[in-house]
Each structure stands twice: as structure tokens, then as C-alpha cells.
C-alpha positions in Angstrom: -35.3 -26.5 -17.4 -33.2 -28.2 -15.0 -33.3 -26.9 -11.9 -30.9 -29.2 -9.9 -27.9 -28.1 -8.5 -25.1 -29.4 -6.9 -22.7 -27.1 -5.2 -19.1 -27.6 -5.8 -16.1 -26.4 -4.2 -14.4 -22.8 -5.2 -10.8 -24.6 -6.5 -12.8 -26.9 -8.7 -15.0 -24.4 -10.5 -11.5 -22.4 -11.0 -10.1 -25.9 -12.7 -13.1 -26.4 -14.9 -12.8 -23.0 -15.9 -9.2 -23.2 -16.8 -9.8 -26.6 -18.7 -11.0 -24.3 -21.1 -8.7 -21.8 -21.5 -7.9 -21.0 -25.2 -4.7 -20.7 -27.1 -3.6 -17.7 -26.8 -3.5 -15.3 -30.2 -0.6 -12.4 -31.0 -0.6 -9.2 -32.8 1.6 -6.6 -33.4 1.1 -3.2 -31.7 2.5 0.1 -31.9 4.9 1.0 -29.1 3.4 4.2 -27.9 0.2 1.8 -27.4 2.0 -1.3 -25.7 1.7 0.0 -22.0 -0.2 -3.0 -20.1 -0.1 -5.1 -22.2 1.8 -8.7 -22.0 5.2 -9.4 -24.2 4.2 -12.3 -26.6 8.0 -12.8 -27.5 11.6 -11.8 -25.4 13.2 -8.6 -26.2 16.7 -9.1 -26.9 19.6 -6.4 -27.3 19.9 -5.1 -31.2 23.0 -4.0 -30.1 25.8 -3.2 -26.7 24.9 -1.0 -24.5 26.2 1.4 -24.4 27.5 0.9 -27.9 30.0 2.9 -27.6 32.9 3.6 -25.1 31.3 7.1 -23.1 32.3 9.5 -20.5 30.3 9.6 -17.4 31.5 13.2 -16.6 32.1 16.5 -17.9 36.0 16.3 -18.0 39.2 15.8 -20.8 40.2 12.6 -22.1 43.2 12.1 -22.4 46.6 9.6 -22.3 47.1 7.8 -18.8 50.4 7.3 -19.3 51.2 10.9 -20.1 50.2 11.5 -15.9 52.4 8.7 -14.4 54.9 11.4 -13.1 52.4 14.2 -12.3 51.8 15.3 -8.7 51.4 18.7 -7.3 55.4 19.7 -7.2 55.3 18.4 -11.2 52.3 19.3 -12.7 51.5 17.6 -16.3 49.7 20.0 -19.0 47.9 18.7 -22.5 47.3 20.8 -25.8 43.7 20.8 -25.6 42.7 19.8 -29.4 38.7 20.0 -30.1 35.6 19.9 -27.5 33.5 16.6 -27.9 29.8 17.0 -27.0 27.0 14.1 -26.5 26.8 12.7 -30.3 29.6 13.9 -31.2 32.9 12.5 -32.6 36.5 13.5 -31.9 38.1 14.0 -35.4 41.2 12.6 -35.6 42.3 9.6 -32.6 44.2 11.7 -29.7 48.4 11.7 -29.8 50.6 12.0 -26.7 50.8 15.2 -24.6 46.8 16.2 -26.3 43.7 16.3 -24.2 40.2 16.6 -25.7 37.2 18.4 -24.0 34.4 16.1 -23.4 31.3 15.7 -21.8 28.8 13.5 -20.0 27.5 10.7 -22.6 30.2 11.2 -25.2 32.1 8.8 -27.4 35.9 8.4 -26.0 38.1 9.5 -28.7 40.0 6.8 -30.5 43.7 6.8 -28.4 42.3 8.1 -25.0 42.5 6.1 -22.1 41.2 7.9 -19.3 38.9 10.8 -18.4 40.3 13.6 -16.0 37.1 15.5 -14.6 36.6 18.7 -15.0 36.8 19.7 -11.5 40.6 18.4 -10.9 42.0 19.9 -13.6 42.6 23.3 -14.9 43.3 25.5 -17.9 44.6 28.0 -19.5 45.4 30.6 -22.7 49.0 30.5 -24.4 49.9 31.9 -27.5 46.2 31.6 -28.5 45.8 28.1 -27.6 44.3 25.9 -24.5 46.1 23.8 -22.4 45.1 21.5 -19.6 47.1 20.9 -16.5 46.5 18.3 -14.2 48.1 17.4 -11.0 47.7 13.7 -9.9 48.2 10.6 -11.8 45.3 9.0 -13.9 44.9 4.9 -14.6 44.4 3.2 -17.8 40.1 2.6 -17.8 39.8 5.6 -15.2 36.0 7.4 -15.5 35.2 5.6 -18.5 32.1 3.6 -19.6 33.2 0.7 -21.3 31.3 -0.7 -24.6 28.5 -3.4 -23.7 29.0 -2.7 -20.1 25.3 -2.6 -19.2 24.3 -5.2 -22.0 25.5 -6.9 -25.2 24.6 -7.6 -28.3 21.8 -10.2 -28.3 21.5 -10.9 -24.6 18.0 -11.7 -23.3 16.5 -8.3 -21.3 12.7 -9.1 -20.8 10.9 -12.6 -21.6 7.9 -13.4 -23.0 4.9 -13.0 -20.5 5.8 -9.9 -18.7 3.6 -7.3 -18.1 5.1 -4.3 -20.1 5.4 -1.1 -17.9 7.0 1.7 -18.6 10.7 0.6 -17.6 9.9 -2.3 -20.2 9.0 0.5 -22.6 12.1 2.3 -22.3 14.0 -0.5 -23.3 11.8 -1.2 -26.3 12.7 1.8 -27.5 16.3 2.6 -26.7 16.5 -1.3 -29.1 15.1 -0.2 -32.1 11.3 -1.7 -31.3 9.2 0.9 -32.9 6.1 -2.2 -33.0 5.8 -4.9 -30.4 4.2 -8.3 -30.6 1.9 -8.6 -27.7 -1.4 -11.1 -27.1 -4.4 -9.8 -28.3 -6.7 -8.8 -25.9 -10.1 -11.1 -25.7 -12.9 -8.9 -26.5 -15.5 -9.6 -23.3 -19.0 -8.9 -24.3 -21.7 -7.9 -21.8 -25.3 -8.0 -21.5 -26.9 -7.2 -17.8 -30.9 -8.9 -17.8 -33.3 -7.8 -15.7 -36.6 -5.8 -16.7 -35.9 -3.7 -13.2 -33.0 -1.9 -14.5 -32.7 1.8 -16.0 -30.0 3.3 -17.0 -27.7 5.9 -15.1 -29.0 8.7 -16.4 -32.4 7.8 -15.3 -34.5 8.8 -12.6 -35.8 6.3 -9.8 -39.0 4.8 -10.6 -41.0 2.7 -8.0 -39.9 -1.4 -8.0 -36.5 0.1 -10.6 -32.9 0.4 -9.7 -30.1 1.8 -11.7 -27.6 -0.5 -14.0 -24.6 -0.4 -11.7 -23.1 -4.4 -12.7 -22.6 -3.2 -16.3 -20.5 -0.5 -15.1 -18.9 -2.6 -12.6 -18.3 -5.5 -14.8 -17.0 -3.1 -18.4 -14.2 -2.1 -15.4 -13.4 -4.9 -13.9 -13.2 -6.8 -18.1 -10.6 -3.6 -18.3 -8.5 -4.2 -15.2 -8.0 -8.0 -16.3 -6.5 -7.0 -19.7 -9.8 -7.5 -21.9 -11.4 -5.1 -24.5 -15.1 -5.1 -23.1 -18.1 -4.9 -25.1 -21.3 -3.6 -23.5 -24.5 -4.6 -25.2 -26.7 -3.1 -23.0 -29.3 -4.2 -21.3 -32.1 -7.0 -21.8 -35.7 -7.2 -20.0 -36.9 -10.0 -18.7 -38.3 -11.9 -22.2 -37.1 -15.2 -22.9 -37.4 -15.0 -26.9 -35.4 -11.3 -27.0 -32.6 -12.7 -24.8 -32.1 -15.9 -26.1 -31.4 -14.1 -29.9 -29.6 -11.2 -28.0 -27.3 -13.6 -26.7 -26.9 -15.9 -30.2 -25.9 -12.9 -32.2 -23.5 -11.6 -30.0 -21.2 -14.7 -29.8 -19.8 -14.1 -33.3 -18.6 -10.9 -32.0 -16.8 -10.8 -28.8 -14.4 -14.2 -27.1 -16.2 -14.7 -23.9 -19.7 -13.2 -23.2 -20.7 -12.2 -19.5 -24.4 -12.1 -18.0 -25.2 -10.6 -15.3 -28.7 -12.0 -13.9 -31.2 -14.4 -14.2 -29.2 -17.3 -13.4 -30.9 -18.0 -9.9 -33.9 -20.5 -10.0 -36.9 -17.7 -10.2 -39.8 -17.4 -13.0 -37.8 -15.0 -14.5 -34.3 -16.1 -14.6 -33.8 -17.0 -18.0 -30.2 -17.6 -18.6 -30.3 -21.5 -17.3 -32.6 -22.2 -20.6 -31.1 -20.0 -23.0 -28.1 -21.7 -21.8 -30.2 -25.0 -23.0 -31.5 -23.9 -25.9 -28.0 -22.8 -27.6 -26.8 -26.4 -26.8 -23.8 -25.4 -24.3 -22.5 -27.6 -21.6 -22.9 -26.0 -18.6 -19.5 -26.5 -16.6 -21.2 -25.9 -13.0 -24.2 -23.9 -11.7 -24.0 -24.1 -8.0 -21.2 -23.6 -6.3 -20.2 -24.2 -2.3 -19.4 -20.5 -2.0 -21.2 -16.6 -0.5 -21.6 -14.8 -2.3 -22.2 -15.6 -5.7 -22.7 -19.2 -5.3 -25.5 -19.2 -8.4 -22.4 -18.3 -11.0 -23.1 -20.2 -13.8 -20.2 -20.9 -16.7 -21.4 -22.6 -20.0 -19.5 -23.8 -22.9 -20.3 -23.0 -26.8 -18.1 -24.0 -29.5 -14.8 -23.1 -27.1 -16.5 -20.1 -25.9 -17.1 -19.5 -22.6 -20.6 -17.6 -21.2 -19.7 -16.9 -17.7 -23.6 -15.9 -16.3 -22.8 -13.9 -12.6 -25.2 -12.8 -10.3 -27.4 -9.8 -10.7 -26.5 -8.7 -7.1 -23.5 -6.3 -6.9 -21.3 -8.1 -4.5 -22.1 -11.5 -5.9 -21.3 -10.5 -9.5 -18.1 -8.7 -8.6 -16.7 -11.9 -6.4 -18.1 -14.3 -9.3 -16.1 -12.5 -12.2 -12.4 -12.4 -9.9 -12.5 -15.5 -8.9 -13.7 -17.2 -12.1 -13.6 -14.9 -15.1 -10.2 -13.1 -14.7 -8.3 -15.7 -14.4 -9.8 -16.5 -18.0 -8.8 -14.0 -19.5 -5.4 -13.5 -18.0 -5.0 -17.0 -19.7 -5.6 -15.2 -22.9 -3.2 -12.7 -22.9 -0.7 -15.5 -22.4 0.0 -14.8 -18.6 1.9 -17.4 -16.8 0.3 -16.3 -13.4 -3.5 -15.8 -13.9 -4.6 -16.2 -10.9 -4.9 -13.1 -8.5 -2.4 -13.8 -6.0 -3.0 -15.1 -2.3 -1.7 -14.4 0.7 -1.9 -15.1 4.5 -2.7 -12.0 6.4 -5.0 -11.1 10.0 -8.2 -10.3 10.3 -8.9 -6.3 11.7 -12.2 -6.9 13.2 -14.6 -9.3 14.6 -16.9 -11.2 12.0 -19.5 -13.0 13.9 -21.3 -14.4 11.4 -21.4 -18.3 11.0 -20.0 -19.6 7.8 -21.3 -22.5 6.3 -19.6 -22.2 2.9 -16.4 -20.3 1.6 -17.5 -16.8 2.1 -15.7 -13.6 0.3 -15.6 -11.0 2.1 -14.7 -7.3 0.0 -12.4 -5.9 2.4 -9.2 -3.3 2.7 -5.7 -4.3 3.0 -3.1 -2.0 5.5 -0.1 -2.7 6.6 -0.1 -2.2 10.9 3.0 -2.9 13.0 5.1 -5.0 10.9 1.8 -7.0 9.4 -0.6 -7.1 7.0 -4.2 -6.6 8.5 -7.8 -6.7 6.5 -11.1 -5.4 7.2 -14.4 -5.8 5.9 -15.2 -2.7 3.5 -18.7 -2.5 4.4 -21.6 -4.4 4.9 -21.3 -8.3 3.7 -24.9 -8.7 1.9 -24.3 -10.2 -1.7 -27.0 -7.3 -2.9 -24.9 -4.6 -1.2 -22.4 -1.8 -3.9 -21.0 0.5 -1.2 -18.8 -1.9 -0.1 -17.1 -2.2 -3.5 -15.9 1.5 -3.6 -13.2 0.6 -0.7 -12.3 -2.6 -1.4 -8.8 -4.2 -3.0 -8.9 -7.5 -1.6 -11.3 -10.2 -0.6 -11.2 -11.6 2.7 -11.2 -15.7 2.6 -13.3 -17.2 5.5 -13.3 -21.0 5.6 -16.6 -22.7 4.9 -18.0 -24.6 8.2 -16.8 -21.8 10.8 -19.2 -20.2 13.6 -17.2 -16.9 12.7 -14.3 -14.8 13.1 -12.8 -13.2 16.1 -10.2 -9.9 15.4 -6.5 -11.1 15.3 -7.4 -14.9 13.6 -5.6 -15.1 10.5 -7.2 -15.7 7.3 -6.4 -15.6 3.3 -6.2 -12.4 1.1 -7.0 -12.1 -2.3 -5.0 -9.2 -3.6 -7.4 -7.7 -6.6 -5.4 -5.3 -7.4 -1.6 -6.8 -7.9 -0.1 -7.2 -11.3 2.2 -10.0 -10.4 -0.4 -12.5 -10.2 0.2 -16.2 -9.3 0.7 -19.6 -10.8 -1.5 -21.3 -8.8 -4.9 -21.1 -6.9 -5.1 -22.6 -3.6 -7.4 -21.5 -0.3 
């Protein structure tokens, strides 16, 4: 085993990460199952919306030319011919001196040219039939929705690469898309190491503690758009690990560890890594926590080995395995996004390299402000329930003072971003 390691910066690890990201594969989905996931072609308009001229009130269409002289000293009145609900149809195109009774969201008749609403006109029985009498003149267009007036026939609505949400589902729908192609979702396998470990529903045994990473990490695959795979756990055996670890490659895209990638007797992952004959892209990187993050390369699959501490292994897979597996769902902006924000407390502690910090984002007076979620030990969990960001802190700083400004990484925006830079 090879135990030297060179620490690199955070932005390169991302690029030799991303050197690797795969061509990204489509299927089709059902519609009632596409929320969340990302448009693999643009919706166009099967047909004008609305694809029919409509009324936008409860009213009478009628003639506009038949109201040119009406006014309150000359009232104008209309045979009132049919009433015309929402999908419905007039029967026969309106003549002269008629009015039909329509309402909100239905077809204009053939021959109207206005809509009079309801509430300015007025009716009444005579000789056992209705009329309509209005008392103000009416234009030609007046209070009617015009054919294609939202959207025509072909016309681009959504492109490829957006996030489908449920306004995006409406509009599959009201076209006609009863499936959707969408990318598929990488299936993320996981294995957490460590002969310390039981399971949750465990109790506490001297030198044990609890499988919280799997949890963490089957969440966090989910959250990032990938179908994870758990595959339990694996003790601290060398021979069990190393064939855990080759089967499970034929089954999932990417395969996360979490543990054993330090440089202690029994973390094994640096020579199973060896053994399996991938290239280990880096091992050591210039960053706290989570600077042993190891990513290997198999026959284009990626084995992204995080660290068995909480707060380490949670850093590790934002920064370096989401944006993986964003680029397989065909996302244009994988990165989680970064923004310039001010610190809400002192942080005293000297940085030598990039440290992430979990923290809270809220907005106070006009500003975004963040603060440290807990306590800032790579080994630490509590901190994780409160936090949606991670506080940047520039490597080679003595620490931080309340007010300075610093970088946010928002974990928890959809939008994404192009581009990583710190």
C-alpha cells in the first residue's frame, strides 16, 4: 500500500471528478412519476392555447355592431337563442339581433364578436322567450380570449435540462404528454466499513456506535437525484470487503464508501482500491474536513471512498459526489450554487486549509447572514440536523471575526450553478 499523499486543492479534486463524468442515459417515465426529475428533451405545444376562442366571464356573446347605438335613453335587446357551458358548443353560428348565454371557459360561437358580462346586462320573459338588453356599446374583440393567445402550436415552453416541478407538470399534461423522457437516475450503491458499527436498532455496546453515515449518505444520494443502494455494512476484513466491493460494481453506476480510507491498520479501502486495478484520481486533499476523500476509477465507474466521520463524509459527498451525479441526470448546473454572504459569529479557530463549516443561512436586515450549526469537529452529527449551507473559510487564515464576509454553499437550492469557484 501506498501511503503517500499529496494534498490538492478543493477546485481541482472537483475538475478531476468531473473529467469523469459519464454520458448521460434517457428513459421514458410515466407522468404521474416525473416530479424531480430533469427533462431529457423540450416540451413543445401539440397545439394553441387556448385552442379555441373562450370567454373569460359568465356573460352573452353577442354581435358588436348590433350595440353601436345603445346607451341608457336607447337600450339594445337580443333574442337569447341557447345557453353555452364550459365544453360546450353553440349549435348553429349566431345571426344579428341574437345573444347566446355563455360562461367562463367556453367556446365563442361562430358569428359573435364580443362578450357582454353578465352583470351589465339584463333580461327578461316575452311571449315565452328570453331576451337580453344591454345598455352601453360593446367593441369588436371585447372580453374575449383569443385562439393561441397564451401559446401556439409548436412553440418551445420548457427545454431540456430543467428540473420538472409541478408547474412543468401541468403543462405536460394540459399537451397531451401522458410519458416523459427524462435521464435516468444513476443508481449510487453504498457500503459503510467499520467493525465498530451496529445497526440502529441496536443497543450501545462498549468501543460500538450506531450506523448513522449510511443513513446520512442513502439521503443525501436521494436529494442529488440518484436511486441509492444500501448494501450494508462491512467489518473490518480485508478479504470480505475487497469481494463485497467487486460484486457490487455490476450493479449500481457509482459506489460510495464510507471509512477506512485514512492511513490506519485497518483502513482498507486504499488497497482494495489497489487490488481491483483502479486509478486513484486523488487521496489527500488541502481541505477540513474530509481531506482523506478518496475517488477511484474502474472501467468509467467512479468509487468515491468518504470519511467514516459524520461531518467529513457529509462535506466529502457535496462537494465531490453530487455534482457527479447531477452530471448524470444531464444538469447543465451541477454544482451546488455559491454565494457571497457574512459571517453571524466569531470563528476563532486558525485555518490552515479550506475549511467547511455546516452552518444556517437567514436573511437579517437586508443581508444574508450564516452561522455555524454546531460544533465544527469532522466526527461531530448534531451539527448536520440544522444545517443548509456550508460556510467557506479560506485556507491560511488565523480565523474569523462576526461581520467578515465569506462564501456560502447553498445545499439545498435546486437551481444549481455552471460553475465551481471559491
Amino acid at each position: 500500500m501506498n501511503l503517500h499523499r499529496t494534498p490538492i486543492p478543493v477546485e481541482k479534486a472537483i475538475q478531476h471528478v468531473m473529467q469523469h463524468k459519464p454520458a448521460a442515459r434517457v428513459e421514458e417515465i410515466g407522468l404521474n412519476q416525473s416530479h424531480g426529475r430533469i427533462l431529457a428533451d423540450d416540451i413543445q405545444a401539440t397545439h394553441a392555447i387556448p385552442p379555441f376562442p373562450k370567454s373569460p366571464y359568465d356573460g352573452f356573446a353577442i354581435l358588436a355592431a348590433d350595440t353601436v347605438r345603445a346607451s341608457r335613453e336607447a337600450p339594445v335587446s337580443f333574442l337569447v337563442t341557447e345557453k353555452v357551458g364550459a365544453g360546450q358548443r353553440a349549435c348553429r353560428p349566431l345571426r344579428s339581433g341574437e345573444a347566446v348565454r355563455i360562461m367562463t371557459g367556453a367556446e365563442i360561437p361562430e358569428g359573435a364578436t364580443c362578450v357582454a358580462m353578465f352583470e351589465i346586462c339584463q333580461t327578461d320573459e316575452r311571449a315565452g322567450k328570453t331576451y337580453m338588453t344591454i345598455k352601453r356599446k360593446m367593441e369588436d374583440g371585447q372580453n374575449i380570449i383569443a385562439r393561441g393567445s397564451e401559446t401556439e402550436e409548436g412553440e418551445v415552453l420548457v427545454r431540456s435540462g430543467e428540473r420538472i416541478n409541478p408547474g412543468i407538470q401541468a403543462l405536460l399534461a394540459t399537451f397531451g404528454y401522458a410519458n416523459v423522457r427524462v435521464y435516468r437516475k444513476p443508481r449510487v450503491g453504498v457500503y459503510a466499513t467499520g467493525t465498530e458499527l451496529l445497526d440502529v436498532d441496536q443497543p450501545l455496546e462498549p468501543g460500538k456506535i450506531r450506523n448513522s453515515n449510511a443513513y446520512m449518505v442513502l439521503a443525501q444520494i436521494e436529494r442529488s437525484g440518484g436511486a441509492p443502494v444500501y448494501f450494508g455494512k462491512l467489518a473490518d476484513d480485508f478479504d470480505t470487503c475487497y469481494q463485497a466491493v467487486k460484486q457490487s460494481l455490476s450493479d449500481v453506476d457509482i459506489l460510495i464508501t464510507t471509512g477506512g480510507v485514512s492511513v490506519g491498520d485497518y483502513d482498507l479501502m486504499p488497497d482494495i482500491y489497489e487490488k481491483l486495478g483502479a486509478e486513484v484520481l486523488f487521496n489527500k486533499i488541502a481541505m477540513r474536513p474530509g481531506s482523506v476523500t478518496t475517488v477511484a476509477s474502474l472501467d468509467n465507474q467512479l468509487l468515491f471512498g468518504l470519511s467514516g466521520n459524520p461531518s467529513a463524509c457529509y462535506v466529502g459527498f457535496e462537494l465531490y459526489t453530487h455534482p457527479f451525479i447531477q452530471s448524470y441526470l444531464g444538469n447543465t448546473n451541477p454544482y451546488h450554487k455559491v454565494i457571497d454572504a457574512e459571517l453571524g459569529s466569531d470563528f476563532p479557530k486558525p485555518n490552515p486549509f479550506t475549511r467547511f463549516v455546516r452552518g444556517f443561512m437567514v436573511y437579517e436586515e437586508g443581508k444574508v447572514c450564516v452561522y455555524p450549526a454546531g460544533m465544527d469537529k469532522s466526527a461531530v452529527v448534531t451539527s448536520l440536523a440544522y444545517s443548509n449551507v456550508l460556510i467557506v473559510l479560506s485556507g491560511g487564515t488565523r480565523g474569523y471575526k462576526q461581520g467578515d464576509g465569506v462564501y456560502a454553499i447553498l445545499l439545498e437550492d435546486n437551481q444549481g450553478a455552471q460553475e465551481f469557484h471559491l
